[in-house]
GUDOVEX-916086 format. One line per field, with one value per residue (C-alpha): residue number from 1; residue in three letters; x, y, z. Coordinates in pm, whole numbers, plus 50000, padded with zeros to 5 digits. Layout:
# residues N
resi <- [NUM  ...]
resn <- [ala  ...]
east <- [X  ...]
north <- [Y  ...]
up <- [Z  ...]
END
This chain:
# residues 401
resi <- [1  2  3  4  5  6  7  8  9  10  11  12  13  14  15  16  17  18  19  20  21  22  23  24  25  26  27  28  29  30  31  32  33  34  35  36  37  38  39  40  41  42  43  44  45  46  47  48  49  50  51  52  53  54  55  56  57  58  59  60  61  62  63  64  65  66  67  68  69  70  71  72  73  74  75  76  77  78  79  80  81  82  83  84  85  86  87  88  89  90  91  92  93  94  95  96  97  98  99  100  101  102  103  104  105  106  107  108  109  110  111  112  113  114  115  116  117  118  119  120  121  122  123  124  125  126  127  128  129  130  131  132  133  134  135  136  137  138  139  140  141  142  143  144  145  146  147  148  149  150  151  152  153  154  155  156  157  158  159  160  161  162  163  164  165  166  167  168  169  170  171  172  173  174  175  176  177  178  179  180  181  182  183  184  185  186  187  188  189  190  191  192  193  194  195  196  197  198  199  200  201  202  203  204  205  206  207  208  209  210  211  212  213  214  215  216  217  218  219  220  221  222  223  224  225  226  227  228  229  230  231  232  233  234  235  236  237  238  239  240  241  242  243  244  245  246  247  248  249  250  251  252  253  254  255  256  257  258  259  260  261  262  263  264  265  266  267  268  269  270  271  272  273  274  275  276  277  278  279  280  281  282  283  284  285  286  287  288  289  290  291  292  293  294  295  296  297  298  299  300  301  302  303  304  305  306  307  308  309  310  311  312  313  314  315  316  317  318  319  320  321  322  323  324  325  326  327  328  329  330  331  332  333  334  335  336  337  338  339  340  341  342  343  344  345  346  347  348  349  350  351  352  353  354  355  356  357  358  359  360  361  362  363  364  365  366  367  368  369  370  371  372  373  374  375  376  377  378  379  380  381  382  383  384  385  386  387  388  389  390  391  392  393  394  395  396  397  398  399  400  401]
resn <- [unk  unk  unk  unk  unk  unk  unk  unk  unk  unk  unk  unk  unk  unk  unk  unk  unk  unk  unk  unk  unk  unk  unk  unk  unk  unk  unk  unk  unk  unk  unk  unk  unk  unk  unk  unk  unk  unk  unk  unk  unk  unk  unk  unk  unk  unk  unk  unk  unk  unk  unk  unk  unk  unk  unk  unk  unk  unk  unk  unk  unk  unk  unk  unk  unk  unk  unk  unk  unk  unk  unk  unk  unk  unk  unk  unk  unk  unk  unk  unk  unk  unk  unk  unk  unk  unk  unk  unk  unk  unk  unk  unk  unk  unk  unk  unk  unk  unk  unk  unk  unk  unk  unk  unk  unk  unk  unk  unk  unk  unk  unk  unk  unk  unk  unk  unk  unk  unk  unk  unk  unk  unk  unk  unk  unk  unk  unk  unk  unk  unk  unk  unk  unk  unk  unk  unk  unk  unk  unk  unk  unk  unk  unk  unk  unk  unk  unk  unk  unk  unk  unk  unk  unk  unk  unk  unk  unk  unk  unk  unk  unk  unk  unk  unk  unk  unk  unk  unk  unk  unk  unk  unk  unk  unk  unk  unk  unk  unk  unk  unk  unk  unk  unk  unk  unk  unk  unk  unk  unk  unk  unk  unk  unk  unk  unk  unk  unk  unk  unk  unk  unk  unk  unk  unk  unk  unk  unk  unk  unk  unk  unk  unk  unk  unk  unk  unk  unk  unk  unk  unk  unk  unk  unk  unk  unk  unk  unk  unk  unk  unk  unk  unk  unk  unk  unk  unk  unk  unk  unk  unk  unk  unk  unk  unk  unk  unk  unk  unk  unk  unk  unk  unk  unk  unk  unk  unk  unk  unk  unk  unk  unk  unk  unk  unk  unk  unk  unk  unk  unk  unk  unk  unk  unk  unk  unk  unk  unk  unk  unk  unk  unk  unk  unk  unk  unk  unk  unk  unk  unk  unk  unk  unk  unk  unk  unk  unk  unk  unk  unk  unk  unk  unk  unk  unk  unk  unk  unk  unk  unk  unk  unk  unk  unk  unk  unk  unk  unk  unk  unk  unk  unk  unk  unk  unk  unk  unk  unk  unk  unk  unk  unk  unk  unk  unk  unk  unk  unk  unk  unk  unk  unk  unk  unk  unk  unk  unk  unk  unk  unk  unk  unk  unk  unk  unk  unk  unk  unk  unk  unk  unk  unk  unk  unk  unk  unk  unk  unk  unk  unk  unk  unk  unk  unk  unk  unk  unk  unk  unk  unk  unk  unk  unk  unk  unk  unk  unk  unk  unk  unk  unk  unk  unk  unk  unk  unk  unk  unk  unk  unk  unk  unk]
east <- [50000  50079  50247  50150  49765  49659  49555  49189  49116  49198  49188  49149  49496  49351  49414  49122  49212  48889  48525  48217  47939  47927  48245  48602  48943  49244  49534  49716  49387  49195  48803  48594  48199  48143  47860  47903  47853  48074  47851  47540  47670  47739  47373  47443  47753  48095  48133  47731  47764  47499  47682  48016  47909  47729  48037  48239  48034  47979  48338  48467  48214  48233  48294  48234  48125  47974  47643  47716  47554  47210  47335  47064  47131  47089  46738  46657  46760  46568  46261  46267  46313  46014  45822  45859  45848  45704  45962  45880  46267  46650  46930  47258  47537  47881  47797  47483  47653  47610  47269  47212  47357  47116  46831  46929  46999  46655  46460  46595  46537  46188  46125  46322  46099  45796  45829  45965  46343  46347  46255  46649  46650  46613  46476  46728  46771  47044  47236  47225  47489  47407  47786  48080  48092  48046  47666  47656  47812  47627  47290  47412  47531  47756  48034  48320  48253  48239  48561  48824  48613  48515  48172  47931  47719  47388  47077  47010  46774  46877  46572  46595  46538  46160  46066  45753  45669  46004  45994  45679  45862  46152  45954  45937  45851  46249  46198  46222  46237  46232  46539  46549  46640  46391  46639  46932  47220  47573  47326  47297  47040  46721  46410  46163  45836  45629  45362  45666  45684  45307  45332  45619  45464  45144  45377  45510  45212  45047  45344  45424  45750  45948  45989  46334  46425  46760  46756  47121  47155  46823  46716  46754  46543  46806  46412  46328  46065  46231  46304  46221  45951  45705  45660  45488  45214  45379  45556  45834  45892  46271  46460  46897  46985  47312  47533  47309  47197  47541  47615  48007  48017  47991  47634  47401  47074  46838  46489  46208  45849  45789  45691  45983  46221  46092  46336  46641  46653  46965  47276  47167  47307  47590  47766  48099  48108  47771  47526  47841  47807  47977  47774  47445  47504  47584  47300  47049  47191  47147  46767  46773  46795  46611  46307  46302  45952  46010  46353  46181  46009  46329  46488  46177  46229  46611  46572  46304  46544  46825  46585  46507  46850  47041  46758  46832  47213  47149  46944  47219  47514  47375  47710  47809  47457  47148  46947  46854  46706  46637  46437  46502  46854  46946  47002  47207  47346  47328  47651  47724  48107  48230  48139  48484  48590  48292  48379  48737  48622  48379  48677  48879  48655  48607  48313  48292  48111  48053  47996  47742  47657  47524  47749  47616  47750  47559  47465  47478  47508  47438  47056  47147  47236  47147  46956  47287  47497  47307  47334  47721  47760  47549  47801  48053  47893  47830  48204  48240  48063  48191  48606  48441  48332  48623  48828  48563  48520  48326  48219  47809  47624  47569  47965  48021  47741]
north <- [50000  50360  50502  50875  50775  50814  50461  50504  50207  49825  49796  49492  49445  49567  49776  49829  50031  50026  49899  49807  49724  49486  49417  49561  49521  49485  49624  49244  49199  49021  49028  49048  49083  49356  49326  49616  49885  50117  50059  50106  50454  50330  50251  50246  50058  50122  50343  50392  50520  50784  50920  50907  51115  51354  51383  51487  51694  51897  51917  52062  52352  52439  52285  52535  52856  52859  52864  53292  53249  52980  52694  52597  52231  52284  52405  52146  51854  51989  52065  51697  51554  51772  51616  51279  51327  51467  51779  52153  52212  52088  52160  52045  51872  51615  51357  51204  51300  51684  51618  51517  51810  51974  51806  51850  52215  52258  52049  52316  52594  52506  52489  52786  53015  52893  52999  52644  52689  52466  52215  52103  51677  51410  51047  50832  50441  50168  50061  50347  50477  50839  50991  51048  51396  51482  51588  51195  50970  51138  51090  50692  50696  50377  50324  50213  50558  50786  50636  50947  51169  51368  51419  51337  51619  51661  51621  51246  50977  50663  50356  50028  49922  49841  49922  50184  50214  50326  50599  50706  50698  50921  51191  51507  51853  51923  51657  51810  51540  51131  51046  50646  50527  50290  50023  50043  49973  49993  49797  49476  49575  49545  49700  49881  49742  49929  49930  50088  50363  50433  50429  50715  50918  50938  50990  51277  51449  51362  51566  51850  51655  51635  51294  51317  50991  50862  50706  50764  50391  50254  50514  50587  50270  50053  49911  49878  50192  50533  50597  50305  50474  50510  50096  50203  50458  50742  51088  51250  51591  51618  51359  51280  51150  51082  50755  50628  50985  51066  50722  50740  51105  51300  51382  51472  51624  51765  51738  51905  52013  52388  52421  52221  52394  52774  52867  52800  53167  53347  53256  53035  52748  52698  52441  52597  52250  52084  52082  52267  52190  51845  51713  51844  51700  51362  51406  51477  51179  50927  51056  51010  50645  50617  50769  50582  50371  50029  50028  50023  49764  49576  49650  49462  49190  49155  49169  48857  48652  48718  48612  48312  48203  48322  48192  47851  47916  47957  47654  47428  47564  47576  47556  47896  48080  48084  48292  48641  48990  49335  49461  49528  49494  49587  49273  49048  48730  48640  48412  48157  48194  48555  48753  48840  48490  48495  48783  48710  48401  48558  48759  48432  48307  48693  48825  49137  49172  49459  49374  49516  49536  49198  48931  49005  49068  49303  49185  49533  49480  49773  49786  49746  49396  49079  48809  48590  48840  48762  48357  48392  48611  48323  48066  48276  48242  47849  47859  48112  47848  47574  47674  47754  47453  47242  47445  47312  46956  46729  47081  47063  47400  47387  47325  47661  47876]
up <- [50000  49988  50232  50158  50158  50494  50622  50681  50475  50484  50081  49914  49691  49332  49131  48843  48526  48335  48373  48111  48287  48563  48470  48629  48474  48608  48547  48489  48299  48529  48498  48806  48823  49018  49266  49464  49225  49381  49705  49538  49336  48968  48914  48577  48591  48433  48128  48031  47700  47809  48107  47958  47651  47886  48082  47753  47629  47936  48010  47670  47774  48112  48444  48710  48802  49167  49282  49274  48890  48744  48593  48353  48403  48780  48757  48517  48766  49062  48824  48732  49075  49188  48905  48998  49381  49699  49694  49577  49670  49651  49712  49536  49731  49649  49904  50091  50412  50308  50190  50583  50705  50483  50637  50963  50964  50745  51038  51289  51051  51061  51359  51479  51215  51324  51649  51795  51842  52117  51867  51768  51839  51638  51664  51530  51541  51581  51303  51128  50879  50767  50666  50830  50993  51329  51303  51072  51297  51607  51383  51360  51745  51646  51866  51580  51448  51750  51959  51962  51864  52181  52271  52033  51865  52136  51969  51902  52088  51930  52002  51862  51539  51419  51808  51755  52102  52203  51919  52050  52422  52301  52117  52400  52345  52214  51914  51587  51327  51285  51084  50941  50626  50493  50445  50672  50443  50637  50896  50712  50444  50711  50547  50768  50737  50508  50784  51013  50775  50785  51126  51140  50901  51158  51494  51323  51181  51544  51696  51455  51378  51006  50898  50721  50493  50418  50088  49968  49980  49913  49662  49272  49135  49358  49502  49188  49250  49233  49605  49809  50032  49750  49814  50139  50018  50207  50147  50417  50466  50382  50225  50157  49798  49655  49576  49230  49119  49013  48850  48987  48966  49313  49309  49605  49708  49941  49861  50098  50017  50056  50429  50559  50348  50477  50689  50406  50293  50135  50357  50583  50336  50115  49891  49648  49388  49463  49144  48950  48547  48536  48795  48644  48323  48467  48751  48456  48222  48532  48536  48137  48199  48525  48441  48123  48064  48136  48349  48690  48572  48448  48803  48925  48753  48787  49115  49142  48899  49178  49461  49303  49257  49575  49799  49593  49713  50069  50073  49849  50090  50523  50615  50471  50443  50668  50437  50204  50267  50128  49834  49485  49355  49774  49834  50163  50188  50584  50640  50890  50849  50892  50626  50548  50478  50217  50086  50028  49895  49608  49560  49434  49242  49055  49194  49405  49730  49990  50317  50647  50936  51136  50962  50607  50246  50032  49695  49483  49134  48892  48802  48440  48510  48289  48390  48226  48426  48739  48701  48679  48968  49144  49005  49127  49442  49469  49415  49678  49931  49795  49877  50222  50258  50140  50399  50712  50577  50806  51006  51076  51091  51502  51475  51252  51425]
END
């Protein structure tokens, strides 16, 4: 490794030169299938012909100006996200963690113009992964994340996952906003019951609260619907995008309706690169694709083709895997063995795995995937297991667990 790199990172030892698709090269021209998609950002995969000529284009124009000037192609991104969502306004960022701190400081902006400053905390729930900031990593209120950090940013009442009563419990007369992401991601891919959602949508209008989404993971057609709480019939207040919408670019947003949004006048808010040029042009080519008739629909059925066959995986190998969650193309593997072994594992036999929170490996191809494309990443797989399992002959599953 590196030694000027600053060693925040236990990297895997490759080195990829070009990518097409699912596909990664190598620069000793080795050919993985790559499953992670970047964590869930290259939606699109490598190289789409669509963003790459949007990219070249834009960038033999102009790249960046500032948000001092309009940038047509700006305007035209949030006018299209408004179209197709909840939101009357967004705000441009490079990173889903910004487009928290958005949300965050628009949930206390809120509150503070109408009349409720004293309205500044936030519901938030275990296993959560919203960035890496300060204000993030006190939102997620994991441990591994806050160690050395000094005190953690005051503001956050953390309750269990999926508990509703104790998110009732922890709303008091300070409580601002509900933040969740509909499917924690970093967490182990665990969905929130659609009824779960319902139910936080009615706590907060009961209270006066914002219900703020996280869907910098989960959204972008990754559910195979355009942003994953749409599957549950309901509509939050403010909402964090990022990671798919920018297909490998840096690409970020904050979307709000008008009322939540009220308090975001001149000043109070800033970003110098996010929703410059080359990210608008790549922003609005992702949503070229996207929003195209018929692709949600082709995520919907990718994804049931990869259901079929993992779930057919975990029951052919119980010594490595006890079984499959998630929605859409958001997909995890829960292992028996540590999911590093597995990982490394997929890894020799050329497939390329992410992996999350409670013993799980995230199964994140792009959402352009074939169905052929999907059955050799599950061969890939069943050869994953099946080194695993030469290495623990004569092991039973009560042995392993």
């Amino acid at each position: 490794m590196v030694a000027a790199l600053l060693p925040t990172y236990a990297r895997a030892d490759l080195r990829f030169v070009r990518g097409e698709g699912p596909r990664l090269f190598t620069e000793n021209g080795e050919v993985y299938l790559d499953c992670t998609a970047g964590i869930a950002v290259n939606a699109l995969g490598h190289a789409h012909p669509h963003l790459v000529n949007a990219l070249k284009d834009q960038a033999e124009k102009l790249w960046h100006t500032s948000n001092l000037f309009r940038i047509p192609d700006q305007e035209r991104f949030a006018e299209r996200l408004v179209a197709r969502t909840f939101a009357d306004r967004v705000f441009m960022t490079n990173s889903g963690a910004e487009a928290i701190e958005c949300a965050l400081k628009m949930a206390r902006k809120h509150h503070a113009v109408s009349g409720r400053p004293e309205r500044y905390r936030f519901v938030t729930f275990e296993g959560a992964f919203h960035g890496r900031t300060l204000a993030t990593i006190a939102a997620g209120g994991q441990s591994k994340y806050l160690e050395g950090f000094g005190p953690p940013m005051e503001g956050f009442d953390q309750v269990p996952f999926g508990d509703h009563d104790r998110v009732q419990a922890a709303i008091g007369p300070e409580t601002a906003a509900i933040l969740i992401e509909p499917i924690q991601g970093e967490g182990g891919i665990r969905p929130v019951p659609r009824e779960g959602l319902r139910g936080l949508r009615e706590l907060a209008d009961e209270h006066g609260l914002l219900l703020i989404l996280d869907e910098i993971q989960c959204g972008v057609g990754r559910t195979g619907h355009l942003f994953a709480h749409e599957a549950a019939g309901i509509e939050p207040d403010i909402m964090a995008i990022a990671k798919g919408i920018g297909g490998g670019f840096p690409v970020g947003a904050c979307l709000a309706t008008e009322n939540a949004a009220k308090g975001m006048t001149a000043g109070t808010h800033g970003t110098t690169f996010g929703g410059n040029p080359l990210a608008m042009a790549v922003g609005n080519a992702v949503l070229d694709v996207v929003l195209e008739e018929g692709f949600l629909q082709r995520v919907r059925d990718a994804a049931r083709h990869a259901r079929q066959k993992l779930a057919r995986l975990v029951d052919e190998h119980p010594l490595v895997l006890k079984g499959i969650r998630g929605e859409g193309l958001m997909l995890a593997l829960e292992c028996v063995v540590p999911n590093a072994e597995f990982i490394a594992a997929a890894r020799d036999a050329r497939l390329l795995l992410v992996p999350a929170g409670d013993n799980v490996v995230r199964f994140l191809p792009p959402l352009t995937i074939s169905d052929e494309d999907l059955d050799l990443a599950v061969e890939k797989l069943s050869a994953a297991c099946g080194e695993l399992e030469d290495a623990m002959a004569g092991t039973t599953p009560e042995a392993v667990k």
